[in-house]
Structure formats: C-alpha cells, structure tokens
C-alpha positions as protocol buffer text, in pm:
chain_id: "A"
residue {
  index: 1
  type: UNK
  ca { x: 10861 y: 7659 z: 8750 }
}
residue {
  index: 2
  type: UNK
  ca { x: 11110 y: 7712 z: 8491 }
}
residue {
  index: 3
  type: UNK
  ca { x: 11221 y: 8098 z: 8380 }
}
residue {
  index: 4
  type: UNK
  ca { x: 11033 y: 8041 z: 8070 }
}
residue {
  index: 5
  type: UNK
  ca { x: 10702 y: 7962 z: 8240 }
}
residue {
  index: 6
  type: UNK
  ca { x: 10753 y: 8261 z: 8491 }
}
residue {
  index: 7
  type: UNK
  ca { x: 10754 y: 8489 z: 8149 }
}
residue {
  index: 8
  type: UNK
  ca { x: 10462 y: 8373 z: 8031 }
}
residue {
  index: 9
  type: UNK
  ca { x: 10249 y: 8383 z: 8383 }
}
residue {
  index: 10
  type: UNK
  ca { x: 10369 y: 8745 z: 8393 }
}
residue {
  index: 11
  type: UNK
  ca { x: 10264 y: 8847 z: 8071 }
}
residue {
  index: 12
  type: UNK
  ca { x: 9950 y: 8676 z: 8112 }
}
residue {
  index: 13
  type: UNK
  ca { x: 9837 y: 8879 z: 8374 }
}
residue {
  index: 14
  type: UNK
  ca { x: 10016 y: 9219 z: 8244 }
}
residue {
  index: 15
  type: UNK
  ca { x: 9765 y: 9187 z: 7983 }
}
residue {
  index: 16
  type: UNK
  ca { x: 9492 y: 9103 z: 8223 }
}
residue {
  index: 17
  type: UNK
  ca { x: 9588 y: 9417 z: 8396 }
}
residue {
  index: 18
  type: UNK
  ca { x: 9616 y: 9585 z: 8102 }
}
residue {
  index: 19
  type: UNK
  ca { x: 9283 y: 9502 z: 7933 }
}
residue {
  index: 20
  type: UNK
  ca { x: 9104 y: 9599 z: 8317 }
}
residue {
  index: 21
  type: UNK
  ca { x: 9264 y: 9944 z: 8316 }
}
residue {
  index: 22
  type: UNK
  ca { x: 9192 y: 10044 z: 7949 }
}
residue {
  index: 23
  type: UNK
  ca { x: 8827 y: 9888 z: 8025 }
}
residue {
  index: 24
  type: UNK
  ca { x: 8769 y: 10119 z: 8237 }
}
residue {
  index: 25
  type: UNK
  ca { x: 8982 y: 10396 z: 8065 }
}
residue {
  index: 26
  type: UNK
  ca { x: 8728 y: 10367 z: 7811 }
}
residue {
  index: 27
  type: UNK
  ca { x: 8391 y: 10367 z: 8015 }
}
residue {
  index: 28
  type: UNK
  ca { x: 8480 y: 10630 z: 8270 }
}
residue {
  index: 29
  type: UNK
  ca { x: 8468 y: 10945 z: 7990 }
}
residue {
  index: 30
  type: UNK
  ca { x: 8140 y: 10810 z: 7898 }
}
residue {
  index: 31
  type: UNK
  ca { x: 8023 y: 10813 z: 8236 }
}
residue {
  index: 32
  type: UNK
  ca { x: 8123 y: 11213 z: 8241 }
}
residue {
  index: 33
  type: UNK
  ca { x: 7982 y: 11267 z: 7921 }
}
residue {
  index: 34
  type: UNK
  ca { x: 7617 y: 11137 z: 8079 }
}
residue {
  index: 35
  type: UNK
  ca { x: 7710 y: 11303 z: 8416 }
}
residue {
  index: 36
  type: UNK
  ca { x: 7738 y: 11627 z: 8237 }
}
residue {
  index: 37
  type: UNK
  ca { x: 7360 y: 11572 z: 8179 }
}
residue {
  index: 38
  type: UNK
  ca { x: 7214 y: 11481 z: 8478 }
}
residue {
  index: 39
  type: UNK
  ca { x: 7133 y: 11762 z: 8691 }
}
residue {
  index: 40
  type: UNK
  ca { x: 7345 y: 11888 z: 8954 }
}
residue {
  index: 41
  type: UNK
  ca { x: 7221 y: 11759 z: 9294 }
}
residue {
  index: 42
  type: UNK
  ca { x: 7008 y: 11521 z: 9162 }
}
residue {
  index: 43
  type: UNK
  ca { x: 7032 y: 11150 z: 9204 }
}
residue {
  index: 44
  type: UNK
  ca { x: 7106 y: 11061 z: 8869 }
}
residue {
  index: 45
  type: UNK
  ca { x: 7413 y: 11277 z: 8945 }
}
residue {
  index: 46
  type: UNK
  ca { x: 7497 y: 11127 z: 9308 }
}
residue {
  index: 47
  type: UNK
  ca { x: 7476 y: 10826 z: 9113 }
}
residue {
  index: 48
  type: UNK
  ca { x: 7694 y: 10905 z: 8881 }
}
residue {
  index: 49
  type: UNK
  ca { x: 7973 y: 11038 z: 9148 }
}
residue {
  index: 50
  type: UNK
  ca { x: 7966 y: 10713 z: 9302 }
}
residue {
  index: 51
  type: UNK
  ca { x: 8001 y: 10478 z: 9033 }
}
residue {
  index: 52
  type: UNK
  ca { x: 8325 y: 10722 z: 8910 }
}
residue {
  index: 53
  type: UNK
  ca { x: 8483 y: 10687 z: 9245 }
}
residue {
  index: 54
  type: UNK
  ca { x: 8417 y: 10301 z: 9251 }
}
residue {
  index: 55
  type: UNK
  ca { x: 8544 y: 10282 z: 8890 }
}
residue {
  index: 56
  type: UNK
  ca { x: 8842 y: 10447 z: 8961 }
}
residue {
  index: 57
  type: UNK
  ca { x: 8923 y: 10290 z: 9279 }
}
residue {
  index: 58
  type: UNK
  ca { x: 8853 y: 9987 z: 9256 }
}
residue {
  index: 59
  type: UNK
  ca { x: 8960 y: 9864 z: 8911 }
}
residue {
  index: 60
  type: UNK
  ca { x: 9158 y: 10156 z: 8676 }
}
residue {
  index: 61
  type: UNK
  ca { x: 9421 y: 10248 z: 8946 }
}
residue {
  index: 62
  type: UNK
  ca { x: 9504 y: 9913 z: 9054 }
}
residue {
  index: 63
  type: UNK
  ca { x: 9504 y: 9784 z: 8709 }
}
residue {
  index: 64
  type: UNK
  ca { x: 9769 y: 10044 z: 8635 }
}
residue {
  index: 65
  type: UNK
  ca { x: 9946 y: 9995 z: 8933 }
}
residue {
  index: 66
  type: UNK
  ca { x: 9971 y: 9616 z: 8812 }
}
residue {
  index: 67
  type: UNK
  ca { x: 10049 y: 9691 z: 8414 }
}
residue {
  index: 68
  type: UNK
  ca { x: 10379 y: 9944 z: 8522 }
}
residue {
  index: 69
  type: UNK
  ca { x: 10504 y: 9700 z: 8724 }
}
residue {
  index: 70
  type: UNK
  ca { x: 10429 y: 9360 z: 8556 }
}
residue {
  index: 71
  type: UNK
  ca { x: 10547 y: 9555 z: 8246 }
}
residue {
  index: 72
  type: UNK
  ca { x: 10863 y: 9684 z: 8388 }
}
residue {
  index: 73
  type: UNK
  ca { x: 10909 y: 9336 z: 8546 }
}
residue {
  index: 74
  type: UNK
  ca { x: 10880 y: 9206 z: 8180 }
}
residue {
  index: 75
  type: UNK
  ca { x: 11083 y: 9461 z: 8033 }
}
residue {
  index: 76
  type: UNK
  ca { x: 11395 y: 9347 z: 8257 }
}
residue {
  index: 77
  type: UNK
  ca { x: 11321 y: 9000 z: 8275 }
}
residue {
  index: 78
  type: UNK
  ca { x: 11293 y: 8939 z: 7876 }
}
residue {
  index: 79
  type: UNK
  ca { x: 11598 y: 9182 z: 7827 }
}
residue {
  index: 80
  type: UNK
  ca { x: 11434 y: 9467 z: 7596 }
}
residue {
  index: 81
  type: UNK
  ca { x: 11544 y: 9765 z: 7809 }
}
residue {
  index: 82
  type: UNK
  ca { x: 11741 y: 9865 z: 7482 }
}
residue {
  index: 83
  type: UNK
  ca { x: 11456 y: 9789 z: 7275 }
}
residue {
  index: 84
  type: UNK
  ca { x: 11353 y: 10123 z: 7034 }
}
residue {
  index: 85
  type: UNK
  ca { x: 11010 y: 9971 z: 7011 }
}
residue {
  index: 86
  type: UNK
  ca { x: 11037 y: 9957 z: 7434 }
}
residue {
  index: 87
  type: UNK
  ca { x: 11105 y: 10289 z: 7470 }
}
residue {
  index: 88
  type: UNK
  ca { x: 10825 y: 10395 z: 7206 }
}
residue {
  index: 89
  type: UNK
  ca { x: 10579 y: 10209 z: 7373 }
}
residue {
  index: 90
  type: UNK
  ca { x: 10686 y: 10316 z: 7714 }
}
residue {
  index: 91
  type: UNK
  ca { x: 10665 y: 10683 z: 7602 }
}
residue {
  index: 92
  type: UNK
  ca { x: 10301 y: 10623 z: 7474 }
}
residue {
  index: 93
  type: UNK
  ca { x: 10189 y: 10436 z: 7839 }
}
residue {
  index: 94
  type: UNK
  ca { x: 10316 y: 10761 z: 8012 }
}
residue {
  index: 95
  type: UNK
  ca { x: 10089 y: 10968 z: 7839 }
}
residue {
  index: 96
  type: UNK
  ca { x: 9830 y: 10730 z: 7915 }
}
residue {
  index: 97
  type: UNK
  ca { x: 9861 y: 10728 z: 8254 }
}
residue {
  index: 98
  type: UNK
  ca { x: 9885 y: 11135 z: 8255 }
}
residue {
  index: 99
  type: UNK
  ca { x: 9541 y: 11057 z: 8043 }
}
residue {
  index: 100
  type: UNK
  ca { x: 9452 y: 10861 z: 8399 }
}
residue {
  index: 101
  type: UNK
  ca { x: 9548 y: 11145 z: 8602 }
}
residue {
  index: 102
  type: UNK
  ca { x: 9336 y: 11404 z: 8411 }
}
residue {
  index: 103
  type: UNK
  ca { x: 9030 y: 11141 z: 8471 }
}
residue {
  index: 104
  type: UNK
  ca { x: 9155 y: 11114 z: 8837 }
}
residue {
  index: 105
  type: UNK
  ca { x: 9110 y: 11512 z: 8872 }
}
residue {
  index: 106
  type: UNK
  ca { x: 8789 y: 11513 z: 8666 }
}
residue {
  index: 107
  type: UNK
  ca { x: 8592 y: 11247 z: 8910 }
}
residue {
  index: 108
  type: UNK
  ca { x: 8680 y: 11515 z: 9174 }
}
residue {
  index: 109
  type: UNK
  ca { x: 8561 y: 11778 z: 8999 }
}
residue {
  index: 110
  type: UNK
  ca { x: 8271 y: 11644 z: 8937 }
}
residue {
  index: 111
  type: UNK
  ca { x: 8265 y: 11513 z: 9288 }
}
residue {
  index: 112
  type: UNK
  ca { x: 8222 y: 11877 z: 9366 }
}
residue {
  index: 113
  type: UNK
  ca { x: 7975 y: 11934 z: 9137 }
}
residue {
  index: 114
  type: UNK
  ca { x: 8242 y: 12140 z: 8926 }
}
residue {
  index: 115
  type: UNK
  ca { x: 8258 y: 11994 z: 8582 }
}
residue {
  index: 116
  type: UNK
  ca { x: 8405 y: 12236 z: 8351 }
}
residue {
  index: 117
  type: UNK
  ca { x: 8412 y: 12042 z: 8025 }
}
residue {
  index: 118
  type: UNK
  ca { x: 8083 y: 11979 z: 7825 }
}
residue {
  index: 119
  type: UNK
  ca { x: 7986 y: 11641 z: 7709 }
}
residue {
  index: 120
  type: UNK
  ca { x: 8088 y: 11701 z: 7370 }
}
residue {
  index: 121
  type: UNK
  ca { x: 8451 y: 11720 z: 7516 }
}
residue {
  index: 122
  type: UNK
  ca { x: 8403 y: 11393 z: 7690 }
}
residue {
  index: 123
  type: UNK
  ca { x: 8331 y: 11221 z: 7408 }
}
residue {
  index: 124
  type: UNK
  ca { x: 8631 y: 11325 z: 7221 }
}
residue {
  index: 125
  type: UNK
  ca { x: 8848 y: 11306 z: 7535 }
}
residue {
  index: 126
  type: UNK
  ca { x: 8700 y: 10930 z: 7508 }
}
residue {
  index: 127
  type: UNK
  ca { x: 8886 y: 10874 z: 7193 }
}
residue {
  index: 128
  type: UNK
  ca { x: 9233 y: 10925 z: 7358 }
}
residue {
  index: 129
  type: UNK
  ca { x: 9272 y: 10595 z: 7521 }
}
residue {
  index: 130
  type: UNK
  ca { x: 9155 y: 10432 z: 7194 }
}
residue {
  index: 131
  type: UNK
  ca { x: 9444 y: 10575 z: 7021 }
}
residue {
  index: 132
  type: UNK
  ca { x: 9717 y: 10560 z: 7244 }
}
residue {
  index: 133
  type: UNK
  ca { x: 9596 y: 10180 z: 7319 }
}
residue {
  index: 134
  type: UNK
  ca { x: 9601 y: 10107 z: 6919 }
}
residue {
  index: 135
  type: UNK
  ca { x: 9995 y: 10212 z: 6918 }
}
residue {
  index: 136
  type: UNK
  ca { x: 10117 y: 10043 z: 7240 }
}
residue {
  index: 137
  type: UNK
  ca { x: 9991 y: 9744 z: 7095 }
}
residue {
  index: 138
  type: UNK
  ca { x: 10120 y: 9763 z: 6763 }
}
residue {
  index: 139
  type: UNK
  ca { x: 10444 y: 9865 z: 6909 }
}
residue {
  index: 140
  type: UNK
  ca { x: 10424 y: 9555 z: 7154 }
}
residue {
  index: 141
  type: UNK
  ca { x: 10330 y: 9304 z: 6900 }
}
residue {
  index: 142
  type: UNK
  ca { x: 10504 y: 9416 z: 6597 }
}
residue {
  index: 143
  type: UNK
  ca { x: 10801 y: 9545 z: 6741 }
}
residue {
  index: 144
  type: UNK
  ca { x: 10864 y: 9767 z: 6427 }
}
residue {
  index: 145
  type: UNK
  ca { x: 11212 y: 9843 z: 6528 }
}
C-alpha cells in the first residue's frame, strides 16, 4: 500500500468515526429532552437510562476516541500542523468534545434520577453539535485560510 492509499483509508474511516460520534451527539439530547418527561422511577425512565448509557458507551466515546486520533494521525501525516484552518477546526472539535463531556455528566445525572435541566434546555443544548459540526466541516473542506 502506497503512502497515498494509507491517506485515503485513514480519512475514510476518520469520517466514519466522525459521522458515528456526531450521530449520536445529536440523538442523545433528544433522548434527555423525552427522559425529562417520563416519570422518575418509572420504566419509561429505566428505559431511558439504559439506552443513554448504551449510547454513550458503546458508539459516541469510541467514535471520538477514533476521530482525535485518526484526525491527529491525518493532521501529521498530510503535513497541516501549520495549517490556520487546522488549528480553527481543532479549536472547534475541543469544544465539542467538552460538549461530550457535559452529555457524559448529564447521563449520570439522570442515572441518578437528578436531571436539573428541563426539556426545553435539551432541545436547545441539541443545537450545539449542529453548529459546531457545520464549522468543522466548512473549515475541513474549504480550508478558508
């Protein structure tokens, strides 16, 4: 396999990692937003606590896991450690992934039947990843400067 190739296989699944983590970036707020309406102790809300825990688990942590380092693999490999538009985009994907850790502390809380947000607050908190995803791409495909 050529060093060409190897480029392309990595940034094939980067973006395979990436589109799993901000899959489920996306549908775990609007599992808290119906969690906030189910009532507490009831199975609708056990429910709810275990398909949290699964999603965050099993697919958004290991999908970030994967996009940092098949992204920082990239980043060194293709030479754009200088890059402005790198460093943009990098700045953006660490808010993200403090986005992550708020979600990671909210499954607890509501783990523990301690939710302190309403569901109106879920659904904007939804929007976040939207917009953070919207300028990591542009800044990945446009590479504005």
């Amino acid at each position: 396999m050529n060093e060409g190739t190897l480029y392309d296989w990595l940034k094939a699944f980067h973006l395979i990692a990436v589109i799993a983590w901000m899959a489920g970036m996306l549908y775990l707020p609007r599992l808290f937003v119906y969690h906030c309406e189910a009532e507490l102790g009831s199975p609708q809300s056990e429910t709810f606590k275990r398909m949290e825990r699964r999603l965050l688990n099993a697919i958004i942590n290991p999908a970030m896991i994967a996009t940092w380092g098949l992204g920082l693999w990239l980043a060194w490999t293709g030479g754009w450690l200088t890059a402005g538009w790198l460093h943009a985009k990098l700045a953006l994907v660490l808010i993200l992934s403090g986005v992550h850790g708020l979600f990671a502390r909210w499954v607890k809380d509501f783990a523990a039947d301690r939710s302190r947000h309403s569901a109106a607050f879920y659904r904007i908190v939804n929007e976040v990843p939207t917009l953070l995803m919207i300028g990591i791409v542009i800044l990945a495909i446009v590479k504005p400067f």
